[in-house]
N, C-alpha and C positions, 0 to 999 in steps of 0.2 A: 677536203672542203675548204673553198677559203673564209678567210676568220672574218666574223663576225661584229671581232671588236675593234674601235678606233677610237681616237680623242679627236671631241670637237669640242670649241667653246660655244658653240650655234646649236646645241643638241634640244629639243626637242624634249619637255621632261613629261614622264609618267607619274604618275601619282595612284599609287596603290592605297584600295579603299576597304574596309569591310563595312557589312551592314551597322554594325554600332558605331563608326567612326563616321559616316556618311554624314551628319547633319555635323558636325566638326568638320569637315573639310568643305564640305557647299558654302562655310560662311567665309573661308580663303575663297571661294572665285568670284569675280567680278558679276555682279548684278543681270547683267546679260548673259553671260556663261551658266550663273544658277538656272535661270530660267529657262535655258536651252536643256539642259540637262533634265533638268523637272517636267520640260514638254516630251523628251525622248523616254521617260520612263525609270531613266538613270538610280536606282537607291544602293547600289555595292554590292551587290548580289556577286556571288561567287563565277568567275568565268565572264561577267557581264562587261562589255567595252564600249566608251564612247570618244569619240574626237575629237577635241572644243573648236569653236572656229574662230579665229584671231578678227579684227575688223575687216582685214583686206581679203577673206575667205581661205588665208592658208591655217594650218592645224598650229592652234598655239599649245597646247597641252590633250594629253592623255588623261583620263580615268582607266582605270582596271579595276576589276573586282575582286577581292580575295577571302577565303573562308576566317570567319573569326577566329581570333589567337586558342579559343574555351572549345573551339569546335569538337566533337569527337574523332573526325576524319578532316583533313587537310590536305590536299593538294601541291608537296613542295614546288611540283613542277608546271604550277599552272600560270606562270609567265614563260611556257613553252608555246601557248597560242598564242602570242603576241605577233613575233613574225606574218604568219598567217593576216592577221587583221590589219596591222599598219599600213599605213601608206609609206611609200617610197619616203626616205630620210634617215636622218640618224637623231640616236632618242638617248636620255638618261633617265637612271629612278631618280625621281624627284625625291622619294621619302623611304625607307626601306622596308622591301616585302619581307616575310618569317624570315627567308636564310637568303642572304641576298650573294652567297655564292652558289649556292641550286640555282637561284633565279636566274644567274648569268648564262650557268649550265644550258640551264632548261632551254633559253632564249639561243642558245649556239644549239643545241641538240631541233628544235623545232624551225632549223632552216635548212634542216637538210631535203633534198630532195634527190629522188634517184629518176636519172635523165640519160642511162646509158641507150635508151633504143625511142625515146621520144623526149621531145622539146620540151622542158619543165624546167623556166629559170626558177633560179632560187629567190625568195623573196629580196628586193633593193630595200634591206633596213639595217643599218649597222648601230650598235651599242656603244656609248662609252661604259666601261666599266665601271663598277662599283668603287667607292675607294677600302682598298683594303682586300680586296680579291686579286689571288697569283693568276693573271692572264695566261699565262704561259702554261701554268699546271690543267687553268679551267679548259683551254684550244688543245692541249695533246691529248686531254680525256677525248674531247670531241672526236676530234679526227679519229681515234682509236675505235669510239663507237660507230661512227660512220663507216669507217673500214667493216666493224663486222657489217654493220649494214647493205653494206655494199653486197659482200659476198653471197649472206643468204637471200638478197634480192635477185641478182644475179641465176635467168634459168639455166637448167641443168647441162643445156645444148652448150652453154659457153661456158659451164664454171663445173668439168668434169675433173679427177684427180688431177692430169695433169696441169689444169689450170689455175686448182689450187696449189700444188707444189710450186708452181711458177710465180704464185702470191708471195709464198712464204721465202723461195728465195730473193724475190724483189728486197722484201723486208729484212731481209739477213742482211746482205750485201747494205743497205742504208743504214747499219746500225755496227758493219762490223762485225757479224756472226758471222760461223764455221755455218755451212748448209751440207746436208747428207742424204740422197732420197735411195733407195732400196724399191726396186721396180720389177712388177710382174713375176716369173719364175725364181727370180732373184732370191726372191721374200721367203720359197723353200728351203733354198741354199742357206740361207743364213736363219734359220728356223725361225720361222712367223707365219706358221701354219693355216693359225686360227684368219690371220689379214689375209691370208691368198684365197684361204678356201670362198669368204666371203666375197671375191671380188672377180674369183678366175670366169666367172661366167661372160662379164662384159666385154665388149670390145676393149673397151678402154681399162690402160692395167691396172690394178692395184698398185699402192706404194705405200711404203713409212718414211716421212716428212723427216727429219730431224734438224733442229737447232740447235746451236751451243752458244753461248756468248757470255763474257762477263770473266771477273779474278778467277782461279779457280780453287783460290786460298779464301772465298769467300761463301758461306752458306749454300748448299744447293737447295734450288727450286726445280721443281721438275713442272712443268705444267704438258698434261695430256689431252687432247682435243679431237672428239668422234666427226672425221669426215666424212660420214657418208654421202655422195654428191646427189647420188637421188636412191631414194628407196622402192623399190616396185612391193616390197615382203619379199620377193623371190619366190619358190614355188608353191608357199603358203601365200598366196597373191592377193595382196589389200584390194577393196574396192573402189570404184572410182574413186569417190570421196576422201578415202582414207589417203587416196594416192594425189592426190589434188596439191595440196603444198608442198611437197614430199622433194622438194630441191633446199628444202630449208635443214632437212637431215643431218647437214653438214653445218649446223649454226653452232654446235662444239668446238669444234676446231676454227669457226670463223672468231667464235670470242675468246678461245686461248690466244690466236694470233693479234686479237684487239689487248686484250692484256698482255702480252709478250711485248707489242709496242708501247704502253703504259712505262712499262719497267725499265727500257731501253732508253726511251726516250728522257727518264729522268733518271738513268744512272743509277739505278740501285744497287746496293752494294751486296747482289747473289751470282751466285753461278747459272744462270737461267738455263734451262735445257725446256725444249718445245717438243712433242712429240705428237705427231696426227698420223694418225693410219686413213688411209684415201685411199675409199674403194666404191664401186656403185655397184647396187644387187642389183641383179639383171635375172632375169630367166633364158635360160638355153638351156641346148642339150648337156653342158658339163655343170649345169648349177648344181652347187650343193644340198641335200634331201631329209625330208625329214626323215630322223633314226639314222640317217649316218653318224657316225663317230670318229672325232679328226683328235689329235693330238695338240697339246696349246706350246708355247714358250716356254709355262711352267714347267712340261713335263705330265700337269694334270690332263687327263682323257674330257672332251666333253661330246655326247651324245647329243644332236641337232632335236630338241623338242618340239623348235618353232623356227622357220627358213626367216622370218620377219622381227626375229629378236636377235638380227644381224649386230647392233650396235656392240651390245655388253661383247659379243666376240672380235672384234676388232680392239677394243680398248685393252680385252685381258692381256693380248700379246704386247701391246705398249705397256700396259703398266706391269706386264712381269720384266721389261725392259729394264725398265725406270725404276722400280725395285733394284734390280741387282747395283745399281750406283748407290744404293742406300742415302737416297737424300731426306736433309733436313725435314722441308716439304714437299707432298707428292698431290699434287690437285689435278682432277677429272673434271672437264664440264660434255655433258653430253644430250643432245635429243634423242630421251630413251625408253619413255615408256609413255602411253597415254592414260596409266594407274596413274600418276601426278596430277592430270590436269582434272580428270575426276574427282583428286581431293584435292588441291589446290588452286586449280582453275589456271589460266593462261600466265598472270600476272605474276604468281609467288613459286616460282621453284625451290623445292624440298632441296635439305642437303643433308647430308650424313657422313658422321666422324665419331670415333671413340676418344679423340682429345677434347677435354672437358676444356681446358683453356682455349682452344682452337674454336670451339664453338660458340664460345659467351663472347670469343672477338669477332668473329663472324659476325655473329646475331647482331653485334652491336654496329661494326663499320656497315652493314646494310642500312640499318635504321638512318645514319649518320647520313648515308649517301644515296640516302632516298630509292634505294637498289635493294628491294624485296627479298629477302628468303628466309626460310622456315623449316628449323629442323626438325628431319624426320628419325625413329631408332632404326637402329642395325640392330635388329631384334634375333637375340641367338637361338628364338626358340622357333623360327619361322627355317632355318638355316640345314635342318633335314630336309624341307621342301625338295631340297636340288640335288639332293638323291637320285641317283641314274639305277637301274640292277644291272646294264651293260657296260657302264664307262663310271668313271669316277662322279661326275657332273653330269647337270643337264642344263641347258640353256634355257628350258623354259617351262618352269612347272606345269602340271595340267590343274584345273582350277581357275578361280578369277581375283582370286585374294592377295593382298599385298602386293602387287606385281613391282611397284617401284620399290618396294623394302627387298623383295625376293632380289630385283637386279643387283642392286646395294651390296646382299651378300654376295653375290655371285661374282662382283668384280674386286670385293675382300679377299676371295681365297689366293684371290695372284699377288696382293703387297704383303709380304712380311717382314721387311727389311726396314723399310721408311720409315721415320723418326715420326712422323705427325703424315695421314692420309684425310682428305676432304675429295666427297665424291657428291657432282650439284648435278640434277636430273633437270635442266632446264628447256624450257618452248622455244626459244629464240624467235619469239614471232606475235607482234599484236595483230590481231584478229580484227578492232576496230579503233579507231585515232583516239587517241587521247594528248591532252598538253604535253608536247615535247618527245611524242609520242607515236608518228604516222604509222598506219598500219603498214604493213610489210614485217621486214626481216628487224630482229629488236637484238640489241645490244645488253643481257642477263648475266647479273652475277658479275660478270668481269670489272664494274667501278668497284664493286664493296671486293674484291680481291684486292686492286690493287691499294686501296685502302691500307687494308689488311697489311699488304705487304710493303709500303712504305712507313708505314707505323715499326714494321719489325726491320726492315733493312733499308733506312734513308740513309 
């Protein structure tokens, strides 16, 4: 996406207002500007925008609205509809909104637009930046998020495994990583059982993605990422509905690869390792069945409960992978259960870790980075659940309880090696616009990682 930001001396300034500040700032505008604003209805109301009009009819200033500083809820990113409403120009903040590097964010995040198969300029409004905000750091987060955006916008007809492996070596190659993909039959030969079985139905073959990049005398990160390119359920067969977004399946592996760029692109000082299993469940005559029982990476047996609880089997093979390197840290993001959005609805993906330091930084670079999540237990008492009497395991309890805590555990029995493990169940997907915010394919979890892991390996 091109950036957003520029220096003008001719910029166009905004001035962000809240309701108790409002008659404090009407007494700075010009006597005619009061009265325009007073005729339009203008009082600072949250989201509310107007555009003064200069003598000669062009735009002399901005108002914007912002939630009071005492509010309960706040909106970091509600100079993400700005783009949206401006007129063509380039603008500065006049005054500073709550965090005037979110605001930057927001404003480069809420000019994206996806225009690969129809005509959707992007808004003509460039920002000068704030003073005091790293341009640099605030355009690679963008572009990072857009890239996932991209992907799970992206239908299923064009952004099937191999099209994602062809993402991820694009982005190797631009950064200087080793790229590795392990394809179709292949995946038996080199035991990834659990990735083939899920995948051999398709036309299109399965694969494990791999990345390497970085010192190798330097911490390992392992980040793993669920591809699935499009989900049918397989012979457990979602209904319409359920099958309806179901190319967004793969928005795991779209924001490990939007995080993997975060890290690269500012040089972090780990061993990054990338790992997405890309497969798409398909029904045919060779899909995989419910009560079958396939062998994993681990070694662990696991008994097929549910053909549609495809993901958590694709991931175990990667993360018994990623295990045996024994890294540092081992992070999962994946679209895995619809038990999450039950309890936490679209916006706050659950995460789960037994590292108590791991988690209070998490919880916190979320907050910081305006990038929701909310941890959930790994609760040991739920962990018979996945009791098979045929195999070791089962993919998917019978029952309706816990279902995202059940996955949780289920994809714990494959790390035991890794020094610190973080497993995010997230949507990768707004359902309807919000500031900075379009609906489509959403960018989850991946700022407050990288967060996270610039804090620990800058």
């Amino acid at each position: 996406m091109p950036s957003v930001f520029e220096t003008s001396s001719a910029a166009i300034p905004i001035t962000f207002v809240t309701k108790s500040s409002w008659d404090q700032v009407a007494e700075t505008l010009s006597p005619p500007q009061r009265q325009f604003a007073t005729a339009n209805g203008f009082a600072g109301k949250a989201g509310a925008y107007l555009a003064l009009p200069a003598p000669d009819g062009a735009v002399a200033g901005v108002l914007f609205g912002l939630e009071d500083e005492a509010a309960r809820s706040r909106d970091l990113f509600r100079a993400g509809s700005l783009p949206g409403l401006l007129p063509p120009g380039t603008y500065r903040f006049a005054n500073a909104p709550h965090d005037a590097r979110l605001a930057a964010l927001a404003f480069a995040l809420g000019s994206y637009r996806f225009a690969r198969y129809r005509k959707a300029d992007a808004p003509e409004v460039r920002l000068v930046p704030p003073d005091g905000v790293d341009v640099a750091e605030v355009t690679r987060i963008a572009d990072a998020a857009c890239l996932a955006r991209d992907l799970v916008n992206t239908p299923a007809n064009d952004m099937g495994p191999e099209e994602l492996a062809a993402t991820a070596q694009a982005l190797a190659a631009e950064f200087g990583a080793s790229f590795v993909c392990i394809v179709g039959d292949e995946l038996k030969a080199q035991n990834f059982p659990l990735i083939h079985a899920v995948g051999m139905a398709s036309a299109r073959a399965p694969r494990l993605i791999d990345i390497t990049w970085g010192n190798p005398a330097h911490p390992k990160v392992t980040l793993v990422g669920k591809g699935v390119c499009f989900d049918t359920g397989g012979l457990d067969l979602k209904p319409s509905s359920g099958m309806l977004i179901m190319k967004k399946d793969m928005g795991g592996a779209a924001n490990v690869l939007a995080l993997a760029r975060m890290v690269m692109g500012a040089k972090l000082k780990v061993r990054l390792r990338v790992l997405v299993p890309a497969v798409e469940n398909a029904v045919a005559g060779n899909a995989f069945r419910p009560l079958d029982i396939f062998p994993s990476r681990k070694g662990i047996t696991v008994e097929i409960g549910n053909t549609d609880a495809e993901g958590r089997l694709v991931l175990a093979d990667a993360l018994a992978l990623a295990d045996e390197e024994r890294p540092d840290l081992l992070i999962d993001l994946g679209t895995l259960t619809g038990a999450a959005r039950v309890a936490l609805g679209p916006d706050l993906p659950p995460f789960y870790t037994n590292d108590e330091t791991l988690a209070a930084d998490v919880a916190r670079c979320a907050v910081k980075e305006n990038d929701p999540l909310w941890r959930m237990p790994l609760w040991p008492a739920y962990d018979s659940w996945l009791d098979s009497k045929t195999a070791n395991i089962t993919n998917a309890p019978s029952g309706t309880f816990a279902g995202s805590i059940t996955c949780a555990l289920f994809l714990q029995r494959f790390v035991e090696q890794a020094k610190s493990w973080l497993h995010v169940d997230i949507y990768a997907w707004t359902p309807s616009a919000k500031p900075a915010r379009p609906e489509g394919g959403e960018c989850q979890a991946a700022r407050a990682l990288y967060t996270l892991l610039s804090e620990r390996y800058a």
